[in-house]
C-alpha atoms as one frame of an Amber mdcrd trajectory, in Angstrom:
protein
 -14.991 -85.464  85.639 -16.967 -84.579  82.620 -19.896 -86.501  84.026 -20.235
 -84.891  87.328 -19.926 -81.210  85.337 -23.295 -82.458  83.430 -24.779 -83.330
  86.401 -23.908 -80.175  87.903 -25.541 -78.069  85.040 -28.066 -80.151  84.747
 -29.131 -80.269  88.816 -28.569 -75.672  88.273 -31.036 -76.032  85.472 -33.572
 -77.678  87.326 -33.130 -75.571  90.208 -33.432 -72.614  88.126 -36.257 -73.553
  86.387 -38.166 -74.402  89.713 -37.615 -71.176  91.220 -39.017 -69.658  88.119
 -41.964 -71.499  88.639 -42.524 -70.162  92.426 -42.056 -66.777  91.110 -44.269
 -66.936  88.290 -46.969 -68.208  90.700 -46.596 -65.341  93.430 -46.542 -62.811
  90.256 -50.519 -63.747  88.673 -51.903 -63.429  92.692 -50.561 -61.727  95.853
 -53.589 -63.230  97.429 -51.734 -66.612  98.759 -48.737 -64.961  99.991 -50.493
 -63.534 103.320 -53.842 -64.786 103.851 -53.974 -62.024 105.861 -53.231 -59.168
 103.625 -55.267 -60.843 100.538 -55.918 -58.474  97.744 -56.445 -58.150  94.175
 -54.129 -55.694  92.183 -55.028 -52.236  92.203 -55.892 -50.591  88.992 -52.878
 -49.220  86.693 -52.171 -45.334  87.776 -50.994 -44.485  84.347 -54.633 -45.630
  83.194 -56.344 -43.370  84.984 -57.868 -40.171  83.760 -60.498 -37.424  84.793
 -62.872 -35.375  82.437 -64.097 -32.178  83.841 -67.759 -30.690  82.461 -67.695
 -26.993  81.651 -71.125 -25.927  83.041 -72.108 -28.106  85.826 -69.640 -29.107
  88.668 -69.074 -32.597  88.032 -66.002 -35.011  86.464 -66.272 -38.588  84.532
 -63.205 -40.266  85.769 -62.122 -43.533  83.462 -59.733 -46.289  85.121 -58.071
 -49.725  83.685 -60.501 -52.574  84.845 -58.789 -55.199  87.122 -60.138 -58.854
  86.354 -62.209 -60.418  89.090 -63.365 -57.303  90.692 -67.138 -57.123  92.125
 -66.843 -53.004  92.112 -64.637 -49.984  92.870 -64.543 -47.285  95.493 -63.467
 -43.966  94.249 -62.511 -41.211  96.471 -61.827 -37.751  96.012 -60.504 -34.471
  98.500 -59.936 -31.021  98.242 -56.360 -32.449 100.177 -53.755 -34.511  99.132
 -54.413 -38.078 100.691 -51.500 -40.747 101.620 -51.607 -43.931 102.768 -52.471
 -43.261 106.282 -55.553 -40.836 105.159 -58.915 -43.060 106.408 -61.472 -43.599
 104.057 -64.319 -40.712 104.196 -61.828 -38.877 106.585 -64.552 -35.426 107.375
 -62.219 -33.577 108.672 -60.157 -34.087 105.002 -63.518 -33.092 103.420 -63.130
 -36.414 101.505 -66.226 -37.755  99.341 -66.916 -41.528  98.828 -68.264 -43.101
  95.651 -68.939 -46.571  95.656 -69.199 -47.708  99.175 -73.130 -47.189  99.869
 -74.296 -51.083  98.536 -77.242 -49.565  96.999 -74.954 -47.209  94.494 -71.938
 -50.235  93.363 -69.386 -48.850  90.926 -69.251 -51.849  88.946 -67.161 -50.360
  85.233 -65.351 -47.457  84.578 -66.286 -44.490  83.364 -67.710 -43.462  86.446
 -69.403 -39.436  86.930 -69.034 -38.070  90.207 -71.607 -35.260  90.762 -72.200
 -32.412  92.848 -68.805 -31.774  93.234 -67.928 -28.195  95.069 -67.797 -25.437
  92.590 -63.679 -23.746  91.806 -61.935 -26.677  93.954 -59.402 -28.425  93.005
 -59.510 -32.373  93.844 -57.384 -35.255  94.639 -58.590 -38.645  93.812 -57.418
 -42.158  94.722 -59.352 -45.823  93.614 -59.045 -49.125  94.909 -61.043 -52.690
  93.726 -62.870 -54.860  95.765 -63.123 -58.957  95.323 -65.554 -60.633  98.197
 -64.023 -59.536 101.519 -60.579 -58.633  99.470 -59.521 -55.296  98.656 -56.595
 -53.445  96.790 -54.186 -51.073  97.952 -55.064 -47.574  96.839 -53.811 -46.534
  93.653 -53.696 -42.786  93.556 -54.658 -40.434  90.499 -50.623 -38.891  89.650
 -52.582 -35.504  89.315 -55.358 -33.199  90.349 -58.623 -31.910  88.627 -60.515
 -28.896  89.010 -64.177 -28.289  89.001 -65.951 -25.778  87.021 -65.761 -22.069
  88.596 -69.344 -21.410  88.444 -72.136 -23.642  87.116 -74.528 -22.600  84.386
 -76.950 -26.137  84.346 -79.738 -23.782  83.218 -80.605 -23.688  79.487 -81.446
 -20.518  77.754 -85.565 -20.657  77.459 -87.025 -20.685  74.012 -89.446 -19.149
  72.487 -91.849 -21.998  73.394 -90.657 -21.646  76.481 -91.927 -17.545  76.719
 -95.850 -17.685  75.833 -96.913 -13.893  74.665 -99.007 -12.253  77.353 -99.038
 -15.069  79.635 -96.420 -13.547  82.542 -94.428 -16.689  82.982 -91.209 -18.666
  81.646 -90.172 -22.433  81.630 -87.093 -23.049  83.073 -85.035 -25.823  82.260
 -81.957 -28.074  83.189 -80.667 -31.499  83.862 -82.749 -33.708  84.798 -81.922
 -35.261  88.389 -79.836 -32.765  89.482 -79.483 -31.762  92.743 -81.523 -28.358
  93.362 -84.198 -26.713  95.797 -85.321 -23.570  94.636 -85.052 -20.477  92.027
 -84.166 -16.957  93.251 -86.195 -14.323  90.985 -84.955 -11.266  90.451 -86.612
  -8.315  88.693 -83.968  -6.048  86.942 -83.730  -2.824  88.983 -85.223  -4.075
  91.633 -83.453  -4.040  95.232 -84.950  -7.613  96.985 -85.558 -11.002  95.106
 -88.269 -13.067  95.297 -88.206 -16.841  95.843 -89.513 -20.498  94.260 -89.360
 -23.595  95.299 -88.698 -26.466  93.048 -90.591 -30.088  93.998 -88.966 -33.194
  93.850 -90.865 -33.845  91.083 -89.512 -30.696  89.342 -85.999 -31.663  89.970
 -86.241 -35.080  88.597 -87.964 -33.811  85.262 -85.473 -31.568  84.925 -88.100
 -28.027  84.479 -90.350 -25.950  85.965 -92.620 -22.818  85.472 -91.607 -19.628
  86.765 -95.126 -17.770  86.891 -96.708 -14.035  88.086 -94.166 -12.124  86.407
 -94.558  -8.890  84.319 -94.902  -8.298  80.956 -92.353  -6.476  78.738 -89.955
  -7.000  82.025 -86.468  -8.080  82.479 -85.510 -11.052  85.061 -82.464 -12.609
  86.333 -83.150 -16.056  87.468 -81.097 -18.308  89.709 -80.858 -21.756  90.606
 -80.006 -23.329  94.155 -79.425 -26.122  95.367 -79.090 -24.856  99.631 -77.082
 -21.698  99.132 -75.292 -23.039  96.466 -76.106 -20.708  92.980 -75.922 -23.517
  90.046 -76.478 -20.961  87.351 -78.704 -18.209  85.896 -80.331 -17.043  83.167
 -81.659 -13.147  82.053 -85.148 -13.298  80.453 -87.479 -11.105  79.131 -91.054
 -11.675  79.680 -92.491 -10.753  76.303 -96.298  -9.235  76.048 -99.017 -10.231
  73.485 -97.931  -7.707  71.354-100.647  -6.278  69.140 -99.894  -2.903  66.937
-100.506   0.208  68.931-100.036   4.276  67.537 -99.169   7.413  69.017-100.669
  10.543  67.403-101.689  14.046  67.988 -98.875  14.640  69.769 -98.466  17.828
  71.561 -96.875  19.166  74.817 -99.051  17.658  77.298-101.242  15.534  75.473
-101.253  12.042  72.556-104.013   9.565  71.200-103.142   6.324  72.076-104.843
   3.637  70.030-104.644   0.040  69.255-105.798  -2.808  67.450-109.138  -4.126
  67.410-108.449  -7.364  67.602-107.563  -7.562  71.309-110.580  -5.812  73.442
-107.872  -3.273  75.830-109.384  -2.277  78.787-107.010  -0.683  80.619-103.832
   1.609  80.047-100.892   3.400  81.814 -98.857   5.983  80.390 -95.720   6.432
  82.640 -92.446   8.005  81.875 -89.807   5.779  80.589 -87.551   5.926  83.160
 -89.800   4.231  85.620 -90.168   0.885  84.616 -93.461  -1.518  83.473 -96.338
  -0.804  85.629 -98.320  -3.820  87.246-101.409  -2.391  86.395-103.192   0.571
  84.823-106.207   2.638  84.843-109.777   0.989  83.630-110.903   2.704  80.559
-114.429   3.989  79.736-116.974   2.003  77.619-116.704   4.442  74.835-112.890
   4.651  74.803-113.159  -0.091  74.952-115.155   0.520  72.391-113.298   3.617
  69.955-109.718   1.405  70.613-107.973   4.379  71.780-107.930   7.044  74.495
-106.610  10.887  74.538-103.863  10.908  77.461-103.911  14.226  79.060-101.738
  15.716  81.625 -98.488  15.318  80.095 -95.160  17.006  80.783 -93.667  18.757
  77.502 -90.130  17.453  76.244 -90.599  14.557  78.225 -90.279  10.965  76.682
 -93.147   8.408  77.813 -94.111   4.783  77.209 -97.590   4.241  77.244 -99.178
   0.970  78.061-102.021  -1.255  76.520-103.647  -3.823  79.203-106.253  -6.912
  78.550-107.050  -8.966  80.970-104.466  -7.840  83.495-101.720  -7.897  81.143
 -99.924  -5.799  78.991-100.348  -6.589  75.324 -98.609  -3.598  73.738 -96.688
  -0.514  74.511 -95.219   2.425  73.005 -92.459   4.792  73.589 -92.909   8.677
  72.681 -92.097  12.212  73.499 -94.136  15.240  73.459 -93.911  18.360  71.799
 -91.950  20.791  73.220 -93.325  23.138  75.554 -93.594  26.470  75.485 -90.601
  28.306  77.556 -91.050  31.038  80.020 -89.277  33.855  80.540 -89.775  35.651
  77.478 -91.641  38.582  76.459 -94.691  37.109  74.730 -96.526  39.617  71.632
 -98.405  38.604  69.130 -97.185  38.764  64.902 -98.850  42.063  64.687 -97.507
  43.495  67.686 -93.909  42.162  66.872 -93.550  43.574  63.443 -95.182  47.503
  64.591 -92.428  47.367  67.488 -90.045  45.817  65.235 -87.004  47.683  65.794
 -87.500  47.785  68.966 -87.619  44.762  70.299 -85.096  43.833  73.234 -84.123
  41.395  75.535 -85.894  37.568  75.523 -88.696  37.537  72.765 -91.609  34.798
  71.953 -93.461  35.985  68.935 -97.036  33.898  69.069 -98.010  32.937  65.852
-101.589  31.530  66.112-103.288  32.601  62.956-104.901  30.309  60.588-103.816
  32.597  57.299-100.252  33.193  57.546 -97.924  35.616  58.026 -95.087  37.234
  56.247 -91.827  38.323  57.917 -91.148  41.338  55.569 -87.978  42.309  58.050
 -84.919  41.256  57.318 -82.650  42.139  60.794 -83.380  41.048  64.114 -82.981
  44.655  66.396 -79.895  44.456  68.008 -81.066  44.629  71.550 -82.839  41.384
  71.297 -81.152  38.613  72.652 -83.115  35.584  72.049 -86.210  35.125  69.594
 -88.739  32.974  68.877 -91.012  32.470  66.580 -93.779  30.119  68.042 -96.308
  28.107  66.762 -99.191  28.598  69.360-101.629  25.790  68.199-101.924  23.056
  69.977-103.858  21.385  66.842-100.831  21.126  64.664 -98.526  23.613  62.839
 -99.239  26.749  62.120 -98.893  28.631  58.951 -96.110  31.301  58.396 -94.983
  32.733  55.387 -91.528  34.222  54.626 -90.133  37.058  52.320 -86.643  37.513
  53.545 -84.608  35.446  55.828 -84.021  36.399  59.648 -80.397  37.877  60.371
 -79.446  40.132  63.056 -78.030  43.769  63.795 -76.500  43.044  66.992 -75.471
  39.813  68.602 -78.281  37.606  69.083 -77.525  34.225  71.484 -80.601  32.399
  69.845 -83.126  32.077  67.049 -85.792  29.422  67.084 -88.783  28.226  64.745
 -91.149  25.876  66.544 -94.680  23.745  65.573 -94.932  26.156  62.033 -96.031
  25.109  58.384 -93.442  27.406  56.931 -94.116  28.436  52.983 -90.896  30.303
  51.271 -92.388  32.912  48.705 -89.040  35.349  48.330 -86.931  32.657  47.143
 -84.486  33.120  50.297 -83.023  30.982  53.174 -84.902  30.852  57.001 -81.800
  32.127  58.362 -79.377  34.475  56.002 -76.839  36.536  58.340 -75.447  39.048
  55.911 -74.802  42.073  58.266 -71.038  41.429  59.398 -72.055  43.927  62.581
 -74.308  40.952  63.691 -74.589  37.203  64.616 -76.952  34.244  65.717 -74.922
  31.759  67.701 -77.670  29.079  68.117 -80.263  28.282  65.920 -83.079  25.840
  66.326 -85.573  24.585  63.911 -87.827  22.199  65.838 -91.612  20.412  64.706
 -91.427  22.506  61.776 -92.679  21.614  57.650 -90.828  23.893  55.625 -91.730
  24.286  51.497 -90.083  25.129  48.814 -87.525  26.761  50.222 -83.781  28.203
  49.056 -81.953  27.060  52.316 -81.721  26.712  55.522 -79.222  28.608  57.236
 -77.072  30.868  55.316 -73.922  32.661  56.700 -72.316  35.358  55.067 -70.731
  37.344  57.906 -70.507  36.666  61.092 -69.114  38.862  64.836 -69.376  35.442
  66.580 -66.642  32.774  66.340 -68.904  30.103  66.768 -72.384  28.644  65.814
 -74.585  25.715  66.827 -77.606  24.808  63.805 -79.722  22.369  65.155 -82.662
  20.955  62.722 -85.118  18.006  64.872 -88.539  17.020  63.551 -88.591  18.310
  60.559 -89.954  17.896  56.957 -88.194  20.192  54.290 -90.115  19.942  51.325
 -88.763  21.040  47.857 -85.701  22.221  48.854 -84.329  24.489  45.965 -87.778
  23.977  44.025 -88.541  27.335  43.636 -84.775  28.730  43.229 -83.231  29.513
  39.364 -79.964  28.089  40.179 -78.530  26.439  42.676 -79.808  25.582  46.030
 -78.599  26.666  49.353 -78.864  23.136  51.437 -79.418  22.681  54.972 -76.377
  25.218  56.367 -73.910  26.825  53.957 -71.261  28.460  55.339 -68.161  28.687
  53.313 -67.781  32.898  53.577 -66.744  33.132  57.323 -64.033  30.804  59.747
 -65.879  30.133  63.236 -63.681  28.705  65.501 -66.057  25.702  65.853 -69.206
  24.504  64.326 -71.722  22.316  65.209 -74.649  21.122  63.227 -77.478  18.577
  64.147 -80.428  17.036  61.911 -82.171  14.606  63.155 -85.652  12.786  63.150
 -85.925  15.133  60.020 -87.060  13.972  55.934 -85.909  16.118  53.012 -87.953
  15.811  50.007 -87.365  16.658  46.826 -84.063  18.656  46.908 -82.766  19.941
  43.629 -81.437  23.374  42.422 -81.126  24.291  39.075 -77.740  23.593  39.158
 -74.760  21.255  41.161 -75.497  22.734  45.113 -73.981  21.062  48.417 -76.008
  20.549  51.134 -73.261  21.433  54.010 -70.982  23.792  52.979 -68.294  25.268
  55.372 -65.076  27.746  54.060 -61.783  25.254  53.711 -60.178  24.308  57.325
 -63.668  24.776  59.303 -63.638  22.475  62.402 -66.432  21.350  64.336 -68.820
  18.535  64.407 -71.583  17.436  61.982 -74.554  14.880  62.844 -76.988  13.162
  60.953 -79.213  11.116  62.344 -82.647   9.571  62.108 -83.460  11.202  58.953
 -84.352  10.498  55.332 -83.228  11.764  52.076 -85.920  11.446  49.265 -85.330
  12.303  45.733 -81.713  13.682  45.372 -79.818  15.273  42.040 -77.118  13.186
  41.355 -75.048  16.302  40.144 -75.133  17.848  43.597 -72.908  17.170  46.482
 -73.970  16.417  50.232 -70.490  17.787  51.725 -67.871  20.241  50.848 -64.928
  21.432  52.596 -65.954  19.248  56.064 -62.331  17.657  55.862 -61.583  18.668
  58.934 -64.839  18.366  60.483 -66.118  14.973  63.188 -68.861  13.759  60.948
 -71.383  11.445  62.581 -74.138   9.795  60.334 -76.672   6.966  61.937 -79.806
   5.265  60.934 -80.047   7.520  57.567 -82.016   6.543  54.504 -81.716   7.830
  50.887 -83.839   7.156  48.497 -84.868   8.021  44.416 -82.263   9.792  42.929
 -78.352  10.105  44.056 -75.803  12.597  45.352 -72.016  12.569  45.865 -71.517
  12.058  49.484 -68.410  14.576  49.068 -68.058  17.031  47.075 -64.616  15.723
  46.256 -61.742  13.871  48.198 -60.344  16.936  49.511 -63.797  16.995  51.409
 -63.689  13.818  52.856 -64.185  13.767  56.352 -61.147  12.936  58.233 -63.292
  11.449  61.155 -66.471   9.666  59.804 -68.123   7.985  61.934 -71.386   6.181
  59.885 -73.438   3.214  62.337 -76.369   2.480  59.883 -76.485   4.162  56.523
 -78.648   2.893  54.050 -79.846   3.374  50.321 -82.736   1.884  48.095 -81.618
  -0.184  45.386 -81.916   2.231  43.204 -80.202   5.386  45.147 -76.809   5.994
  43.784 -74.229   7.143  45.640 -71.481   9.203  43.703 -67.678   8.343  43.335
 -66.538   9.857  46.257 -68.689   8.171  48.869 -68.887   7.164  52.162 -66.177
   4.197  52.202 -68.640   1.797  50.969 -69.555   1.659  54.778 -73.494   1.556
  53.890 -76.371  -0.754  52.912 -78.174  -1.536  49.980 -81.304  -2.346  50.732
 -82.893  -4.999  48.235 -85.921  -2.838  47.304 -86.336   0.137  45.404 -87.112
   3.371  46.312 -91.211   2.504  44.625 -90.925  -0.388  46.794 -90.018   1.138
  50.094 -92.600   4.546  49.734 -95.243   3.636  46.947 -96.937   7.205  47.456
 -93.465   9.040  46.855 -94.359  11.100  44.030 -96.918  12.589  46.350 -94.176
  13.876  48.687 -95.931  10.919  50.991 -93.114   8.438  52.546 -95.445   6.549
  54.554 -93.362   2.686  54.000 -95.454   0.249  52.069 -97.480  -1.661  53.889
 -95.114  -4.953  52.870 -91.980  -3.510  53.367 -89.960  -5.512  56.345 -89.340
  -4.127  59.757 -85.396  -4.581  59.234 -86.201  -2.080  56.359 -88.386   0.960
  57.795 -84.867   2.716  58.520 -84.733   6.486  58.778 -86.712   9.220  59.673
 -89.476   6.985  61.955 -92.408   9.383  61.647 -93.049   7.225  57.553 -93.532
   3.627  60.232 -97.050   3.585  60.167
């Protein structure tokens, strides 16, 4: 009995191990157990993964390699695919990597190009052995292709040539594209480029016949597909140009002589870069400048240098402001016999070459607006004060324009003292003003409001000539307006110091309104005096301001601070110092000193040395030279 159990176990564990044998066999191949369906094994789905590039519309998919495989076949669809799903089914909008014998997949990774732009894909993969193929083996998820393409590469600058009119554009090499679309910014059409075969397989081209100084937008296409743009700038050869001798409708343009200019434009700046410009003479080729007449005044222009068809400077400026009509026009003489008389809208002329003094202190009250006009069109003209302008009656506006103005009563421009009267605008415009007390001064006041407005100005020795203290640009602090509103700009004060500590803007406690400073440069400051008092509940606005030699105290203490300060480039020599209650710290220290940045200083000169940095010729832009 115990035999025949033996051979029983022993017969089982033969039979067992034989059918382990058949099944490890059919496991290593399925290729012998249907010569019909022969195959290799597909490719393990878990080792499958896809890698999507962020700027051109493409994916590197990686696989497990099968052994024995000649290549793979890789296809992808914006649709899910099954079994049943042909190979390159159109209709599916399927694409097919692998099949074309000329283009074998023979190794993963694998990068499928010129994929559609924001689709999502599905992707399955089968191997291929002789005439033997796998099953599919699908990818368990989807990819996505890049929304839009950018293939183009931002040009450098040795890919924009000065003065030449053209930019090289540059991508992938071997992508798939046809042409650029080229278009001009502001402009309503674009223009078209094709790219060569050649082109496309390098990977650049030149984009040429484009306009100096001008902005572009610049596409690439392959068909009507975009594949990305770029914005460029077609920069001139830019040689050093100058504006000067400004007035309302005329300026000398010059320009290097390094670069023979023979043509220019002058155009306002609202209407673009010109293609062309106007041939100059033989005598203005050979001077390096020309006088451009014709001008509107007020009006900002850019004028344009040419050489050899293209632009190789340019220059942005606005002319003098033109004298408004309207007004009752008398000369000085007439003005001051009829004095007390005056009414209604009134231009004083003041053309002569001596000076004048204004011995009257109040404006009549029947005159509503006056000015006082510098009629020259060959620079300022000289005016000399006694007593500063106020007014009986209520005046809407007081102006000062294109006048060398020389203070010999020790007094302010403007000092309303009458409380029967008021100026509610005043404008100081193109003016030099010397040695003078102050500015505006406002004792008394019918109006409850007031608008100061300082522009292109040099105020020179401000205090200089007082015995004490100085009245600044706008002092205030004996009346409550219900607003206030005060504007410097494109203005330089030099040399401001009173005898003892002054403020330069100076309202009464609780004034509200709005104070701006901007374009401008403070030269040669005491540090005893204060630049604001009482503006704590003024909008204060500073921008592009320079000080320089000397110091101040921003505030004339914290109660003054600002409660809204808004300061976008302030900036101080090395050597400037600011006192303790400043401007936040929100400034910049410029690394030179005040010697450094205007060498003729002491001269009242801030022309910027001729080595000082661009970054550095901040402020009042009439000193960049």
């Amino acid at each position: 009995m115990m035999k025949n159990i033996k051979n029983i176990l022993g017969m089982g564990a033969f039979m067992l191990l034989a059918s382990l044998a058949v099944s490890s066999c059919t496991e290593k191949s399925d290729w012998d157990i249907d010569s019909s369906y022969s195959r290799p094994f597909g490719t393990d789905e878990n080792g499958i993964s896809v890698e999507t590039d962020s700027k051109i519309a493409r994916a590197v998919v990686t696989w497990s390699s099968t052994s024995n495989t000649d290549y793979y076949i890789i296809e992808i669809s914006p649709n899910e695919m099954t079994d049943e799903t042909p190979m390159g089914s159109e209709e599916n909008g399927n694409i097919v990597y692998g099949n074309d014998p000329a283009n074998r997949i023979k190794q993963s990774p694998y990068t499928m190009d010129n994929l559609a732009v924001n689709t999502t894909y599905y992707m399955r993969i089968k191997s291929i052995s002789g005439e033997k193929e796998s099953r599919w083996v699908n990818y368990k998820k989807t990819f996505a292709s890049v929304k839009e393409e950018a293939i183009l590469n931002i040009p450098t600058t040795e890919d924009l040539p000065e003065g030449q009119g053209k930019v090289r554009m540059s991508w992938e090499a071997g992508l798939a594209v046809d042409h650029f679309e080229i278009m001009e910014t502001g402009a309503t059409e674009a223009t078209s480029r094709v790219i060569s075969s050649t082109e496309a397989a390098a990977g650049e081209a030149w984009v040429e016949n484009l306009k100096s100084f001008t902005e572009y937008t610049i596409t690439i296409y392959n068909g009507n597909n975009p594949r990305g743009s770029q914005t460029v700038t077609i920069p001139g050869l830019e040689i050093e140009s100058t504006i000067s001798d400004i007035t309302a409708n005329s300026a000398v343009f010059s320009w290097e002589e390094t670069v023979d200019v023979d043509e220019y434009a002058c155009v306002l700046s609202t209407e673009g870069v010109p293609e062309s410009g106007t041939q100059l003479s033989p005598a203005d080729i050979a001077a390096h400048k020309v006088t451009i007449t014709g001008l509107a005044s007020s009006t900002e222009y850019t004028a344009y240098a040419f050489a050899n068809g293209s632009i190789c400077s340019r220059i942005t400026f606005t002319t003098k402001k033109g004298k408004p009509t309207g007004y009752t026009e008398m000369t000085w003489e007439d003005a001051l016999a009829n004095w007390d008389n005056l009414s209604g809208k009134v231009l004083i002329n003041v053309s002569g070459t001596e000076g004048f003094a204004q011995e009257k202190e109040s404006i009549a009250a029947g005159v509503t607006h006056l000015i006082f006009w510098g009629d020259s069109q060959d620079g300022q003209v000289n005016m000399t004060i006694k007593k500063g302008v106020g007014a009986s009656g209520i005046c809407d506006k007081v102006e000062f324009h294109n006048l060398n103005i020389t203070d010999e009563g020790n007094t302010t421009l403007i000092y309303q003292n009458g409380a029967s009267g008021c100026i509610k605008e005043i404008e100081v415009t193109s003016c030099t003003i010397t040695n003078i007390r102050g500015i505006v001064r406002m004792n008394a006041s019918t109006s409850n409001a007031m608008s100061v407005t300082i522009d292109d100005c040099i105020i020179k020795g401000l205090g200089r000539a007082a015995t004490s203290n100085h009245y600044g640009l706008l002092l205030s602090d004996k009346v409550t307006l219900t607003t206030l509103n005060l504007v410097v700009s494109n203005t330089s004060i030099i040399v401001s110091k009173g005898a003892s500590a002054s403020q330069f803007i100076r309202h009464k406690s609780g004034q509200t309104g709005t104070i701006t400073i901007k374009d401008c440069t403070f030269y040669d400051m005491s540090a005893s005096d204060a630049f604001c008092r009482d503006t704590k509940d003024m909008t204060m606005t500073i921008s592009n301001t320079l000080f320089a030699k000397g110091g101040v105290k921003p505030f004339y203490n914290t109660s003054s601070v600002a409660t809204t300060l808004n300061v976008n480039g302030l900036y101080k020599a090395s050597d400037f110092a600011f006192g303790a209650t400043d401007w936040g710290k929100d400034y910049t220290s410029l690394p030179l000193t005040s010697d450094q940045l205007f060498p003729n200083g002491s001269s009242e000169d801030l022309t910027f040395g001729a080595d000082v940095p661009e970054e550095y010729r901040v402020g009042d832009q009439r000193w960049n030279k």
